[in-house]
N, C-alpha and C positions, 0 to 999 in steps of 0.2 A: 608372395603376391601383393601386389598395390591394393591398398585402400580407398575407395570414394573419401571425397574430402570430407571430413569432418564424423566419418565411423570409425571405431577400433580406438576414439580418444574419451578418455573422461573428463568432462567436464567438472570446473572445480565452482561449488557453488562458495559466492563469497557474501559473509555478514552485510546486511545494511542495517545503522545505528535506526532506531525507531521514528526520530525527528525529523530523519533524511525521508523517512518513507511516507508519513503525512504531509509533510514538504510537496513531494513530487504527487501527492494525489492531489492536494491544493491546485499546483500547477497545471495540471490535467483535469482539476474539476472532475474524478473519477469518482463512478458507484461506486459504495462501501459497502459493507455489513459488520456491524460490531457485535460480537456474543458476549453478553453479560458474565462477568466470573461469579458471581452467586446464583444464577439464575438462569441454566445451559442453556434452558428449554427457551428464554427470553432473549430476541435477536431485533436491532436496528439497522434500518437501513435508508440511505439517502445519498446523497449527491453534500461533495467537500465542495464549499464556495469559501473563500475568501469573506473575512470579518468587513465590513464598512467601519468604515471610519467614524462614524456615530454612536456605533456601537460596543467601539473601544473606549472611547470616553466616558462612557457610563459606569 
């Protein structure tokens, strides 16, 4: 029997290097949340903006 397209396949999930993936949230300006590694219970959270230029200089 035929398959609808896209069941009965596995999908392969593939790596993304770490700096690709801040990259692309910069890009999109997407929510984050960061979990502390010492501190499980401690979580931030905000909006990835792009640095100005001012305050690279610093």
């Amino acid at each position: 029997p035929a398959h609808p397209a896209g069941q009965g396949q596995k999908m392969q999930k593939v790596m993304v290097q770490p700096i690709n993936l801040i990259f692309r949230y910069l890009q999109n300006r997407s929510r984050i949340q960061v979990w502390l590694y010492e501190q499980v219970d401690m979580r931030l959270e905000g909006c990835c903006k792009k640095p100005s230029l001012t305050a690279l200089q610093t």
